[in-house]
C-alpha positions as CSV (number, residue, x, y, z in Angstrom):
1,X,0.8,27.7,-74.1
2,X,-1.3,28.7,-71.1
3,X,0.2,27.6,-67.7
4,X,-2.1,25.1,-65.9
5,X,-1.2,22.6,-63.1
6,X,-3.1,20.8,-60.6
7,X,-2.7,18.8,-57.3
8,X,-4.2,15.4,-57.1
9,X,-4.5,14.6,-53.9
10,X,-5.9,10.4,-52.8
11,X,-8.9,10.8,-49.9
12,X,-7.2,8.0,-48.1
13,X,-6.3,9.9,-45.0
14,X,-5.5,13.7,-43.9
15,X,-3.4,15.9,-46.2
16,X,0.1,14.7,-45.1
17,X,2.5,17.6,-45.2
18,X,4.9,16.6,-48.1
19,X,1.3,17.2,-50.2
20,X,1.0,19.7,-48.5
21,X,4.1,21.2,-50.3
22,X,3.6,19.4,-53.4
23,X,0.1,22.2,-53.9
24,X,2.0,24.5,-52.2
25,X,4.5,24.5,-55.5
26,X,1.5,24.0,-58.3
27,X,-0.2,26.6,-56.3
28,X,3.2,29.3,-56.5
29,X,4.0,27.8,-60.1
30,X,0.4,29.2,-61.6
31,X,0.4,32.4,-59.5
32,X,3.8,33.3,-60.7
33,X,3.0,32.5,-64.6
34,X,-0.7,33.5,-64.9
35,X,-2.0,30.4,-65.0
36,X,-4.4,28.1,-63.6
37,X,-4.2,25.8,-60.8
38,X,-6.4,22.5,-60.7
39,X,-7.8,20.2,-58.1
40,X,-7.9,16.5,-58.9
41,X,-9.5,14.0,-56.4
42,X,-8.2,10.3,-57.3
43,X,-10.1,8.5,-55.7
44,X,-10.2,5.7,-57.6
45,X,-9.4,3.6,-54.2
46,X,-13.2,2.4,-53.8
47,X,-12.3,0.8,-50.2
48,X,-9.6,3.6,-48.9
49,X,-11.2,6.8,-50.4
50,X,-14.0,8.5,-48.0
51,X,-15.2,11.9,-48.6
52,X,-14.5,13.1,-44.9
53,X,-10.9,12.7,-45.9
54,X,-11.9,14.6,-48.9
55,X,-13.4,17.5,-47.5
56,X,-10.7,17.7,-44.5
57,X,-8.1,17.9,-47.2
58,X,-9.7,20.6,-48.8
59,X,-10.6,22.5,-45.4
60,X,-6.3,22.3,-44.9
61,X,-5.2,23.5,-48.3
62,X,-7.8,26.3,-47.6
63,X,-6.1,27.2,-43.9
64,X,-2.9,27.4,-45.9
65,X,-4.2,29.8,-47.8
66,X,-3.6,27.7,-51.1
67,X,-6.4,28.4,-52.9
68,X,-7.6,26.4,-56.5
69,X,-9.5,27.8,-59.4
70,X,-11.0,24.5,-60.2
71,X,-11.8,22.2,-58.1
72,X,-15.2,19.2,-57.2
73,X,-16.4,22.2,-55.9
74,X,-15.7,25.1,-58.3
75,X,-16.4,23.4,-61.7
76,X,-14.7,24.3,-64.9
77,X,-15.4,22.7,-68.4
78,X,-13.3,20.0,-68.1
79,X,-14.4,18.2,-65.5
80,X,-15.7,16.1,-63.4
81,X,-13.1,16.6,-60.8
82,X,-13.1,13.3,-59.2
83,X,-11.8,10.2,-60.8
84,X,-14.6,8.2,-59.4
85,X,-16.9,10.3,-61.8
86,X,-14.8,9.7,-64.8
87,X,-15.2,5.9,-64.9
88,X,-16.2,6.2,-68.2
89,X,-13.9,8.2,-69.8
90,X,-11.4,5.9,-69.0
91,X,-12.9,2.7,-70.2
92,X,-13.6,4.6,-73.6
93,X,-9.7,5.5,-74.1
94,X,-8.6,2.3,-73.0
95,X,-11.0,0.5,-75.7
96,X,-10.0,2.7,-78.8
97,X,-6.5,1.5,-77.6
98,X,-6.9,-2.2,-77.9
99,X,-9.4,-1.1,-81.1
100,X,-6.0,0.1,-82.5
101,X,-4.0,-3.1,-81.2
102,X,-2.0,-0.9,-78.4
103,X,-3.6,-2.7,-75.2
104,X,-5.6,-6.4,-75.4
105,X,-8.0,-7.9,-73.0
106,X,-6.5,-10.4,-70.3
107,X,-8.0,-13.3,-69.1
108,X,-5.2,-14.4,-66.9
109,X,-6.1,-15.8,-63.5
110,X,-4.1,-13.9,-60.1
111,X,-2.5,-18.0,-60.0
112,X,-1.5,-17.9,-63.4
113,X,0.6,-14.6,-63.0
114,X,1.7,-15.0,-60.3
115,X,3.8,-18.4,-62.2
116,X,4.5,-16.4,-64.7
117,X,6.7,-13.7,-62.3
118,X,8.1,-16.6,-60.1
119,X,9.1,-18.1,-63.3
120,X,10.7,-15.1,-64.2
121,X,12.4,-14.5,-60.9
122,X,13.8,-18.3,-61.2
123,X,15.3,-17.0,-64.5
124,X,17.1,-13.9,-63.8
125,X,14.5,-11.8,-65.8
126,X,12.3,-9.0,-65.0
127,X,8.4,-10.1,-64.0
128,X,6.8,-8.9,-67.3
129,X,3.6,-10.6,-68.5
130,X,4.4,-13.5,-70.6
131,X,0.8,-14.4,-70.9
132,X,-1.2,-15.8,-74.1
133,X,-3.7,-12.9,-74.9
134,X,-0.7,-10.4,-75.9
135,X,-0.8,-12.4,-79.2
136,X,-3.1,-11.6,-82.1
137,X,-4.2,-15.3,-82.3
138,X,-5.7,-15.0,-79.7
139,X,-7.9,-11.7,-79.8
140,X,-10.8,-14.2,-81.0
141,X,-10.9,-15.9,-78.2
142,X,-10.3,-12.9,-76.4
143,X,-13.7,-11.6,-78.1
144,X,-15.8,-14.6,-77.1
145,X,-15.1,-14.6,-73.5
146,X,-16.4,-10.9,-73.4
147,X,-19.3,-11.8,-75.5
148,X,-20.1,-14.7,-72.9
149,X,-20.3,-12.1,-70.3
150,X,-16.5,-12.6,-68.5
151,X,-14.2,-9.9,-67.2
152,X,-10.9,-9.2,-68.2
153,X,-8.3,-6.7,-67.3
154,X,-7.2,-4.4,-70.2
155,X,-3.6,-4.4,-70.4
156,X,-1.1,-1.9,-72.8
157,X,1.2,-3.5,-75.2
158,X,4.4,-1.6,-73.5
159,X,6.4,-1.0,-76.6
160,X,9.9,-2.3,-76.8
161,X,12.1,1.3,-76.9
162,X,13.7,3.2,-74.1
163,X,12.2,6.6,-73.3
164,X,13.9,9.9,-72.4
165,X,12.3,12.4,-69.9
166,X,13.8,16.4,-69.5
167,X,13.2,16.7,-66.5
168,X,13.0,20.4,-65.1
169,X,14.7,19.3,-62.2
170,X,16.3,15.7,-62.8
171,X,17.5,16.4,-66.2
172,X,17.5,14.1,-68.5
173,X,16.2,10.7,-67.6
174,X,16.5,7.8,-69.4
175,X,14.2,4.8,-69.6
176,X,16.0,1.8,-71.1
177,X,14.0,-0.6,-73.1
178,X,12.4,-3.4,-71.2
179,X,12.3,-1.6,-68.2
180,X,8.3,-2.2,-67.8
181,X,6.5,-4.9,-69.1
182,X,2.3,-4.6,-70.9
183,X,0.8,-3.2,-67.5
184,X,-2.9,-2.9,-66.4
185,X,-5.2,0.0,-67.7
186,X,-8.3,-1.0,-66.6
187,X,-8.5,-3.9,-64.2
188,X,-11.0,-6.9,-64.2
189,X,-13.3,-5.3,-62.4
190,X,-13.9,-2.3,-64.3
191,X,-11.6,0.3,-62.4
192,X,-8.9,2.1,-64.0
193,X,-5.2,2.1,-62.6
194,X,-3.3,5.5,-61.3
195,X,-1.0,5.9,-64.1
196,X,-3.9,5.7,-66.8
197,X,-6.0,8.0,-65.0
198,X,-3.1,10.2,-64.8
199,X,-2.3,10.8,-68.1
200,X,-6.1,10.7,-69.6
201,X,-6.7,13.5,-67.2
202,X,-3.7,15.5,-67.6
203,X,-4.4,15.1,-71.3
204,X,-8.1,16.1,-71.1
205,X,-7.5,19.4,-68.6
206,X,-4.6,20.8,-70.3
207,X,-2.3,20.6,-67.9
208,X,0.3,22.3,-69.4
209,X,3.4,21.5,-66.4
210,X,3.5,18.7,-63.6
211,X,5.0,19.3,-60.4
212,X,5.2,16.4,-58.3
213,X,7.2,14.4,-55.4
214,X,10.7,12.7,-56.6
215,X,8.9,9.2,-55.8
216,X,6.9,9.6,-59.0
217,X,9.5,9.3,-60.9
218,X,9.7,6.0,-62.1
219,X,5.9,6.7,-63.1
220,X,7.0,8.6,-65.7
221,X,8.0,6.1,-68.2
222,X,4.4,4.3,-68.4
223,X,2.5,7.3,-68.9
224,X,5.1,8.4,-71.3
225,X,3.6,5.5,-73.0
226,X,0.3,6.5,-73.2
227,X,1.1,9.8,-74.3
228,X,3.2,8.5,-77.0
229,X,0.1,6.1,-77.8
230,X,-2.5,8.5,-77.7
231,X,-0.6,10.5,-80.1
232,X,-0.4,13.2,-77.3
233,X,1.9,15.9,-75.9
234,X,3.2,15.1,-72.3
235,X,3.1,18.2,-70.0
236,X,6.9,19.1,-68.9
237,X,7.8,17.7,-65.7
238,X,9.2,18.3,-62.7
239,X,10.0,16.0,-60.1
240,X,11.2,17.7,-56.7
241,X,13.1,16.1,-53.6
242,X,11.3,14.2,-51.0
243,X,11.3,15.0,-47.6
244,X,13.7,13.2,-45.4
245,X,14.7,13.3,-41.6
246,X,17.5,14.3,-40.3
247,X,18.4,10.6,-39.9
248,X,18.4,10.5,-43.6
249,X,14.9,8.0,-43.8
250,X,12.0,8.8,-45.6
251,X,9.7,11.1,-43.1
252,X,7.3,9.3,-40.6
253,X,5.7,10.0,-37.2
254,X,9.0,9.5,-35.7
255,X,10.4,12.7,-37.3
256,X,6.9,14.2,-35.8
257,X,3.6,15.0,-37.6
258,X,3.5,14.3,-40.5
259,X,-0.4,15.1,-41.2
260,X,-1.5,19.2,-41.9
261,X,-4.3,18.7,-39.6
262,X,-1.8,18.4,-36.3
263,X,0.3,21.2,-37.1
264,X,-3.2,23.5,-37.2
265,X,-4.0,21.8,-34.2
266,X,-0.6,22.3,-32.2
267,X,-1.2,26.6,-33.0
268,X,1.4,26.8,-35.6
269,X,0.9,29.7,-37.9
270,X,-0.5,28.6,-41.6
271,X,1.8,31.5,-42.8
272,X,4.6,29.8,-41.2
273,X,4.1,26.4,-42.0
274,X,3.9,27.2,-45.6
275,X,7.1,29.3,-45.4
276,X,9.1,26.4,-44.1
277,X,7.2,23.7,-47.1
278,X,8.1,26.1,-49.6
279,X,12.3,26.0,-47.9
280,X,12.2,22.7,-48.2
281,X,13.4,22.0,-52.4
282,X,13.2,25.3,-53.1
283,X,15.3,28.6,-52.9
284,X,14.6,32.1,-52.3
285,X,16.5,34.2,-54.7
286,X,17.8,36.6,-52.5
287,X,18.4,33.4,-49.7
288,X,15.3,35.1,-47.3
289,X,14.3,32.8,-45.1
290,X,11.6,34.3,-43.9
291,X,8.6,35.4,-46.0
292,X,5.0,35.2,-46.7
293,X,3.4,33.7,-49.5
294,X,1.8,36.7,-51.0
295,X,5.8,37.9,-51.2
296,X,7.1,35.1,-53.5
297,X,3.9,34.5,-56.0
298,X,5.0,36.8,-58.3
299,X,9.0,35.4,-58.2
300,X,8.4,31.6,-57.5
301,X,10.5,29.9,-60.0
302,X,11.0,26.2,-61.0
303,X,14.7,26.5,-61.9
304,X,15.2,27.4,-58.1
305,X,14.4,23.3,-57.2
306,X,17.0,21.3,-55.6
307,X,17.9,17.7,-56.9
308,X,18.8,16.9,-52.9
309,X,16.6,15.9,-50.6
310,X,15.1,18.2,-48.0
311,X,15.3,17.7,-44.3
312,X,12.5,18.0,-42.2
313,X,13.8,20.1,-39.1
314,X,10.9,20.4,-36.9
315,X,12.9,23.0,-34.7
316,X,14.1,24.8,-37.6
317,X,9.8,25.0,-38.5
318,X,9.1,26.2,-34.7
319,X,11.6,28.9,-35.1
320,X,10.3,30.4,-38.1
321,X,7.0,30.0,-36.2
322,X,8.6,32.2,-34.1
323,X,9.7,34.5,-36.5
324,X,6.4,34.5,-37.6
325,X,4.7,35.5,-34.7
326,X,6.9,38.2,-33.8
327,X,6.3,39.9,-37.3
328,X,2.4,39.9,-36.7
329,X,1.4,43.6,-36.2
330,X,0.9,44.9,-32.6
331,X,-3.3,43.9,-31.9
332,X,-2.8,40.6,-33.4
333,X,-0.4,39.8,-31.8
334,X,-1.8,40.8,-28.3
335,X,-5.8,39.3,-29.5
336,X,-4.1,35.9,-30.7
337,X,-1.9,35.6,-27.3
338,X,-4.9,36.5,-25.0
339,X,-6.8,33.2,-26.6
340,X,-3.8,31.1,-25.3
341,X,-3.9,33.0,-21.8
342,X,-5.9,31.4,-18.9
343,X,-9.5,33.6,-18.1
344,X,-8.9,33.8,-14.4
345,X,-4.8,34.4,-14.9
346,X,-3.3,37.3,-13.6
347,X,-2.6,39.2,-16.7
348,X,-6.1,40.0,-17.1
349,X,-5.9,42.1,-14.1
350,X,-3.2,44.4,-15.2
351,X,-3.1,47.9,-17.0
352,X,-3.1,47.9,-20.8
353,X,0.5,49.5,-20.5
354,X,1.6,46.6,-18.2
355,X,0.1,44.0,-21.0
356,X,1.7,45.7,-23.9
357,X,5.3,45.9,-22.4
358,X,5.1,42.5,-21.4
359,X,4.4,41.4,-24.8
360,X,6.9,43.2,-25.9
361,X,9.3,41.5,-23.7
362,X,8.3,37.8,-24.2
363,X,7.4,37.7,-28.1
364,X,10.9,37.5,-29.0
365,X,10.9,34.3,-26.3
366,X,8.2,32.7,-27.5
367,X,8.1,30.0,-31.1
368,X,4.0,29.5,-30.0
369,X,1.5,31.8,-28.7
370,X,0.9,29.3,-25.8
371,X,4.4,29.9,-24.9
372,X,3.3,33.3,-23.7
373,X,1.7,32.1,-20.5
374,X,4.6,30.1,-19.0
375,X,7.0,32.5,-19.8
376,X,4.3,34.7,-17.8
377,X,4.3,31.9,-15.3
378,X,8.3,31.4,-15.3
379,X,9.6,34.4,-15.7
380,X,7.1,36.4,-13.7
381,X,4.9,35.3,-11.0
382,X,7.1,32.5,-9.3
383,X,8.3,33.1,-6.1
384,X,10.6,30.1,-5.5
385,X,14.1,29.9,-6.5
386,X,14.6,27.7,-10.1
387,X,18.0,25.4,-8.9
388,X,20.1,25.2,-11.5
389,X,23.9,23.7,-11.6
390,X,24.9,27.2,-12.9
391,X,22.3,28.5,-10.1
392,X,23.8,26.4,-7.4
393,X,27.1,28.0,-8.0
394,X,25.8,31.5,-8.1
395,X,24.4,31.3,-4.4
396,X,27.5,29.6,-3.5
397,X,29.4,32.9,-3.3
398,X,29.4,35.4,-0.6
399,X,28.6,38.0,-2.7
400,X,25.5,36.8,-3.7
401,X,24.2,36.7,0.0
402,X,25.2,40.2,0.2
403,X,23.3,41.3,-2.4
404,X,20.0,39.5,-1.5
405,X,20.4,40.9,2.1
406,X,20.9,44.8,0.6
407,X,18.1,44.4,-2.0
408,X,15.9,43.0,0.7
409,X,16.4,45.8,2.7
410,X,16.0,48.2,-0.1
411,X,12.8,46.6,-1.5
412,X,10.8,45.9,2.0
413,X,10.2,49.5,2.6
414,X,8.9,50.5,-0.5
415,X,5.2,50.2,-1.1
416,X,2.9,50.0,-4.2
417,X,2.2,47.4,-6.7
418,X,5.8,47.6,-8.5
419,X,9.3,49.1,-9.5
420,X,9.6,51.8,-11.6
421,X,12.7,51.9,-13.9
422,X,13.9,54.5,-12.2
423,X,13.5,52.9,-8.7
424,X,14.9,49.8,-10.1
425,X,17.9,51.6,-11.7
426,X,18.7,54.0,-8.4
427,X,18.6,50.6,-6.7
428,X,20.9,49.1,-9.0
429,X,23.6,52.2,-9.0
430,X,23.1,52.1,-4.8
431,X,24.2,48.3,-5.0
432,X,26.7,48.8,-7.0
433,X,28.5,51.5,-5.8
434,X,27.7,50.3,-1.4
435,X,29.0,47.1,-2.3
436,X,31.7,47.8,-4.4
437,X,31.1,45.3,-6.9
438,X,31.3,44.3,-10.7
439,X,31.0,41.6,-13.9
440,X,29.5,38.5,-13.2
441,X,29.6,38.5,-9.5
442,X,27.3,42.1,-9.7
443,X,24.8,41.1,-12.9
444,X,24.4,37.2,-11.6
445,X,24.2,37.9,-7.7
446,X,21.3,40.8,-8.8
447,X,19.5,38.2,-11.3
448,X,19.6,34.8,-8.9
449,X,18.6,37.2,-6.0
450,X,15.5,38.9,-7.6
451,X,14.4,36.1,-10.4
452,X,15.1,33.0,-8.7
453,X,16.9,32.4,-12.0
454,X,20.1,32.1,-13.7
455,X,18.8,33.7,-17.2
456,X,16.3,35.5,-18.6
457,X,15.3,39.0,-19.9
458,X,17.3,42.4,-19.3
459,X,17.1,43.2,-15.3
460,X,16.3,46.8,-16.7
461,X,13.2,45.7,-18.5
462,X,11.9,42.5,-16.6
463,X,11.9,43.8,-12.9
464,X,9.4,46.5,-13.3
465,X,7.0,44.2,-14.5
466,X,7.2,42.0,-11.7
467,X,4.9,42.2,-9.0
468,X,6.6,43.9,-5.9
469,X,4.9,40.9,-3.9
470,X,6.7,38.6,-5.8
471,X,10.1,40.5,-5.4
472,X,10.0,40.3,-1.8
473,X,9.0,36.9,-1.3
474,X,11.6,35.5,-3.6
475,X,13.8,38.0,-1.6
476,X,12.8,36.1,1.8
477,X,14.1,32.9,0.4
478,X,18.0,34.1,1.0
């Protein structure tokens, strides 16, 4: 059987990043098996679903890189592609179902079930429909109320059996009988309800394998249902871990953005985004944690899914941005940096040698391009002196004053625009060897006294690229 899977995303708001994932695994699944992967719009949610939601979903998927092969706009012969077109497909299953007594028309009122699961609830049982029109008597009756012209829902006869589900990553689930009562295929007003949708659609595109969040779970057993009532082979499921925070509670805002859209907006890298998703339930065979999706199409493999739940690490997801970044070849890197960089900003003024050298310096300090500038700013072109507790400490000692008061000296009578290496490293050996000192009292003292700071880059590799202006007025502040 052909490989074919699809993502079926709800237009109800912008792509929220565990759907994100979920196409990101449909998406890996087909490219690793040949097969095809689908775009469903269920938008059966009349007053929720708007087509700018729609569209900005399929503008996200697209930054990601996860392409479809069918989709609302790139029509194969099984669709339409949005539920809201199929209307009548649905209504014509659901009728050869109550034709073949496996789902009857309801005429019960929103008071009278609501009795009936009160009722239910007063009696320790579970809330199924206890209503009249479930019974053959009454199928007349049934008939005459639709000939007069009034509505009723169309509800499946849920058949009194358990169900089993092989699960490619639960295992085997089991359903036990009365779990669901006769539930709702088409309601009163002529739309049709998720889980019949569902299965009608999977049925009709030949989706041969579903991939889906963990929370769908308990779906499972009414459209096993309707497969088993249409006389129809369910695709093999596959029902991966939700995303969690690190407090253990289903993601939200508070965990941070939990909508696509914001992490394109922040600057984080599509690449890296969709590295980190793809982490997150899923395993690389030889444990890489960093990779690109073009490297794990062609190995992407459903037994790697993890029953547990994933935790959404949003530092762990600016790291690999990091990593990311730093893996982008040389004129990217330096082109996407420059967009993040100020127009009137200092770099702009500097030799192409200067602007490589400090890129090489900063892009293993940086997790977003915009980072680049304040290191710039930071690191660079301040002339104060950053107080630190550890700081404070430094320029307590006596040492330190020495050493500002001989680099001073050194550094005032030298002209140009900066240090060489060598100049900086003759320096160095001079101080050194005048002062007779060593260890931390030598590398600190030096650091504090030139940088204003009590970390940062090698001395050897961040003080020729600081202005000599700079050096001397930091120098003044001792």
């Amino acid at each position: 059987m052909s490989v074919r899977v699809r993502f079926a995303p709800s237009p109800t708001g912008y792509l929220h990043i565990g759907g994100a994932r979920t196409a990101l695994y449909n998406y890996l699944f087909a490219k690793a098996n040949n097969g095809k992967f689908i775009l469903r719009v269920e938008d059966t949610d009349l007053e929720r679903s708007k087509r700018e939601y729609e569209e900005s979903q399929l503008e996200d998927l697209n930054w990601l890189g996860i392409t479809y092969d069918e989709g609302p706009d790139k029509p194969g012969d099984v669709g339409p592609y949005r539920q809201s077109e199929r209307t009548e497909i649905y209504k014509e299953y659901a009728k050869k179902l109550v034709d073949q007594g496996l789902a009857y028309y309801d005429f019960c009122s929103d008071e009278e079930l609501e009795k009936m699961k009160e009722q239910a609830m007063k009696e320790g049982r579970p809330p199924h429909y206890t209503g009249k029109w479930r019974n053959e008597e009454f199928f007349e009756e049934a008939a005459n109320k639709l000939a007069a012209g009034e509505k009723g829902a169309i509800r499946f006869k849920a058949p009194k059996k358990s169900y089993i589900l092989q699960d490619e990553v639960r295992g085997r689930v089991v359903f036990p009988e009365n779990m669901v009562g006769d539930f709702v295929l088409i309601r009163s007003n002529g739309l049709p309800v998720y889980n019949f949708c569902c299965v009608i659609d999977d049925m009709l595109m030949k989706i041969s394998h579903v991939i889906r969040g963990e929370d769908h779970l308990n779906n499972s057993v009414r459209q096993l249902m309707i497969y088993d009532a249409l006389n129809a082979e369910p695709p093999s499921f596959a029902h991966v871990s939700l995303l969690i925070g690190k407090d253990r509670q289903k993601l939200s805002k508070r965990h941070g953005a939990t909508s696509t859209r914001l992490y394109k907006e922040e600057s984080y890298l599509p690449s890296a985004l969709v590295n980190y998703l793809c982490l997150l339930g899923w395993s690389h065979p030889d444990e890489k944690e960093i990779f690109r999706i073009d490297d794990i199409a062609h190995i992407f493999d459903s037994k790697r899914f993890s029953k547990a739940a994933a935790i959404y690490d949003l530092e762990k997801l600016k790291w690999v941005n990091g990593m990311h970044i730093r893996s982008l070849p040389e004129d990217i890197l330096k082109e996407e940096i420059e967009k993040f960089i100020k127009e009137d900003h200092f770099y702009f003024k500097q030799s192409d040698s200067w602007k490589k050298s400090v890129i090489d310096l900063f892009k293993n300090q940086i997790e977003f391009f915009s980072d680049f500038e304040k290191r710039l700013n930071e690191d660079l072109l301040h002339s104060n002196i950053v107080k630190t507790e550890k700081l404070e400490e430094v320029l307590s000692w006596d040492t330190t004053k020495q050493i500002s008061d001989f680099l001073k000296n050194k550094i005032d009578i030298i002209d140009g625009e900066y240090l060489s290496k060598n100049q900086f490293q003759e320096i160095f050996k001079a101080l050194k060897s005048d002062l007779g000192l060593k260890g931390k009292p030598l590398f600190m003292g030096t650091r504090v006294s030139l940088t204003g700071q009590d970390h940062g880059p090698e001395l050897g590799d961040l003080i020729p690229l600081i202005p000599l202006n700079f050096l001397k007025k930091r120098l003044s502040n001792f």
